[in-house]
C-alpha positions in Angstrom: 0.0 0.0 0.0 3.2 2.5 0.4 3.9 1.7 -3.4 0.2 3.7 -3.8 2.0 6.6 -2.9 0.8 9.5 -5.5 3.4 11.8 -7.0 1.4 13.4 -8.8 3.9 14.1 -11.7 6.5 14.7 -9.4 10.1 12.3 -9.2 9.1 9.3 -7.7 10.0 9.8 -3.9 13.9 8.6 -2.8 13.7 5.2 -0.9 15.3 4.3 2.6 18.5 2.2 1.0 19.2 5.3 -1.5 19.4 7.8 1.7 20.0 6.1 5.2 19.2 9.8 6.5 15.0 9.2 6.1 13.4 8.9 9.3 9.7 8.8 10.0 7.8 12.1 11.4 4.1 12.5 12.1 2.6 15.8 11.1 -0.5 17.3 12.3 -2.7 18.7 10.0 -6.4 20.1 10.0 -8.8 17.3 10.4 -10.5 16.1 6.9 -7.5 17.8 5.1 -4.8 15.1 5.1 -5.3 14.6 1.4 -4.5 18.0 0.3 -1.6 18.5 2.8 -0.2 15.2 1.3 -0.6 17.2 -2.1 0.6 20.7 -0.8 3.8 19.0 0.9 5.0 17.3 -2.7 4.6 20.0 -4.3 6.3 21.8 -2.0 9.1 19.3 -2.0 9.2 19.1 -6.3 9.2 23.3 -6.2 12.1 23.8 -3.5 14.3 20.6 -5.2 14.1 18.9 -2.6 13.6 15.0 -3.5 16.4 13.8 -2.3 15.8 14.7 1.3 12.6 13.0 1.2 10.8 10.2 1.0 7.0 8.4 1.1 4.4 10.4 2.2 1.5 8.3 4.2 -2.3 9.1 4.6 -3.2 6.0 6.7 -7.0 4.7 5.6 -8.6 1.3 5.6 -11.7 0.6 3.6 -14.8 0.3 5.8 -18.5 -1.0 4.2 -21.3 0.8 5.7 -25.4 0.5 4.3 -26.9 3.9 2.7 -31.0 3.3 0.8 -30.0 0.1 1.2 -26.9 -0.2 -0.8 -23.7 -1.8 0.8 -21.1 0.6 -0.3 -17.2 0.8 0.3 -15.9 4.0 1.9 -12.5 5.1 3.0 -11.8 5.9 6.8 -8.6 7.4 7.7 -6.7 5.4 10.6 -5.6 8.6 12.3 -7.9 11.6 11.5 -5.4 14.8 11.4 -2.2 13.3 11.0 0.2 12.8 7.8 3.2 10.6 7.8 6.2 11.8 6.3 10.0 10.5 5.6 12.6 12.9 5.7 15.5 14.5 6.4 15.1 16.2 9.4 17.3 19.5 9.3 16.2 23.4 9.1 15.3 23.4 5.7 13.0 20.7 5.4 11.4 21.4 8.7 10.7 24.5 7.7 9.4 23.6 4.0 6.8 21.2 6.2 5.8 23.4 8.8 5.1 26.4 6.7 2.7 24.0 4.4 -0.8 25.2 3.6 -3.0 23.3 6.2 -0.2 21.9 9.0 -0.4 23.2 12.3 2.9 21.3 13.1 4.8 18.2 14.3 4.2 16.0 16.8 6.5 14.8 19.4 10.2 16.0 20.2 11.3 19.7 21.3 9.7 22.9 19.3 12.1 22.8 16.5 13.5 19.3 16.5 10.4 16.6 16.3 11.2 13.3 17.1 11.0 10.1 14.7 8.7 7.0 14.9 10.3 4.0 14.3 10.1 1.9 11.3 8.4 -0.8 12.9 5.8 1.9 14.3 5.4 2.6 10.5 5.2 -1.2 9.4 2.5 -1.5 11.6 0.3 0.4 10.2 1.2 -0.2 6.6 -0.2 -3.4 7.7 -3.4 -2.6 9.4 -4.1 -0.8 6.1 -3.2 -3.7 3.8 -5.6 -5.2 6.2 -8.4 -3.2 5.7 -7.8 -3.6 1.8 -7.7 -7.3 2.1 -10.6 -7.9 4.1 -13.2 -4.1 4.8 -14.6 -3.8 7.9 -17.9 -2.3 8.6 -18.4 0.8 10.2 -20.9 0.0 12.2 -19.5 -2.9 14.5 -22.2 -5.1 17.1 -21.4 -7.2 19.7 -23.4 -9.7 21.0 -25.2 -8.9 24.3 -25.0 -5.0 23.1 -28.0 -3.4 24.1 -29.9 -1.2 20.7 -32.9 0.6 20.1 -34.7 -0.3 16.8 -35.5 3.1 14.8 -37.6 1.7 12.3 -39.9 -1.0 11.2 -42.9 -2.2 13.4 -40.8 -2.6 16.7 -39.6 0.8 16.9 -38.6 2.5 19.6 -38.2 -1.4 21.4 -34.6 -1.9 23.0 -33.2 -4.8 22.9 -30.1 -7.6 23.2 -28.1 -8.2 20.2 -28.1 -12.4 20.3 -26.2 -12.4 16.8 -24.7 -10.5 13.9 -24.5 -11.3 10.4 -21.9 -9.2 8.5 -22.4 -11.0 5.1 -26.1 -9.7 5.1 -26.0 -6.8 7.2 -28.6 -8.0 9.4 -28.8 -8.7 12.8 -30.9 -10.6 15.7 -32.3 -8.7 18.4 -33.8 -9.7 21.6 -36.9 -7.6 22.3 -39.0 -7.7 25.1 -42.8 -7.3 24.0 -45.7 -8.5 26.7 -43.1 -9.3 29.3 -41.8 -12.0 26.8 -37.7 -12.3 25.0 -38.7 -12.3 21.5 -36.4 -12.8 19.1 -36.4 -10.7 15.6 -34.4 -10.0 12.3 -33.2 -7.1 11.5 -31.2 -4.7 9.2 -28.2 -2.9 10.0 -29.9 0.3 9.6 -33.1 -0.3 11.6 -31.1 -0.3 15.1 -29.0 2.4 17.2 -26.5 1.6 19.8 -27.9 2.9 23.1 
């Protein structure tokens, strides 16, 4: 999923062996923007000539399925809202170029001026919980059995009940609801219950 890197038209970025210099830094940038400061910081990097100090660039997502009018429909949910991950070189000049991007509000970790590096295993990690995510989507709504919901729709709403099992495949689930002082067990969609 690294390899997915975009350049858009830029040099392809440097890799680890080429430069042993490349650590690791996490950026913070405004919340729903992490696309565009991916964008604004290659740019940034191709404008200045600065390839060679740099290398991937990482928007962690994972592919999530979630029911809307009744269509099952893959979206993309970013692992760590408001945060970029970015190899580099860490000295004034490429702190600087990162810093002052559209959209950052800054580094995270280490001293003002000198942010400290995540390891690479840190990094592998997560390159593998999205390859996961890619592999096999999970769904964005997640139910556990013995959760308690409240069904929203249908002829038993406003009922609470016990979740006795889940069905991912179909998105429906089974619900324990009490009616006349009696457990009664009924199907039902994804999108008919609420957690409580």
């Amino acid at each position: 999923m690294v390899d997915a890197v975009e350049t858009n038209g830029a040099q392809p970025p440097v890799d680890a062996s080429v430069n042993p210099d490349l650590r690791w830094y996490i950026v913070h940038a405004y919340s729903g923007m992490e696309k565009a400061v991916e964008r604004n910081i290659q740019e940034r990097i191709v404008r200045s000539g600065m390839q060679h100090k740099f290398g991937r660039i990482l928007v962690p997502t994972e592919e999530v399925v979630e029911m809307k009018n009744g269509q099952r429909k893959t979206t993309e949910r970013r692992l760590f809202p408001g945060y970029v991950f970015v190899e580099m070189v860490m000295d004034d000049d490429t702190w600087h170029l990162v810093k002052h991007t559209s959209k950052v509000t800054g580094f995270v970790g280490g001293v003002k001026n000198r942010p400290a590096p995540i390891s690479e295993e840190e990094v592998q990690k997560i390159v593998s919980q999205m390859q996961q995510g890619t592999d096999k989507p999970r769904h964005k709504i997640e139910f556990m059995v013995g959760e308690l919901v409240r069904v929203k729709e249908g002829p038993f709403t406003d009922f609470n009940g016990s979740v006795e099992e889940v069905n991912y495949e179909k998105s429906r689930l089974r619900v324990s609801v009490m009616i006349f002082g009696r457990s009664t067990p009924v199907e039902l969609e994804f999108g008919q219950v609420e957690k409580t």
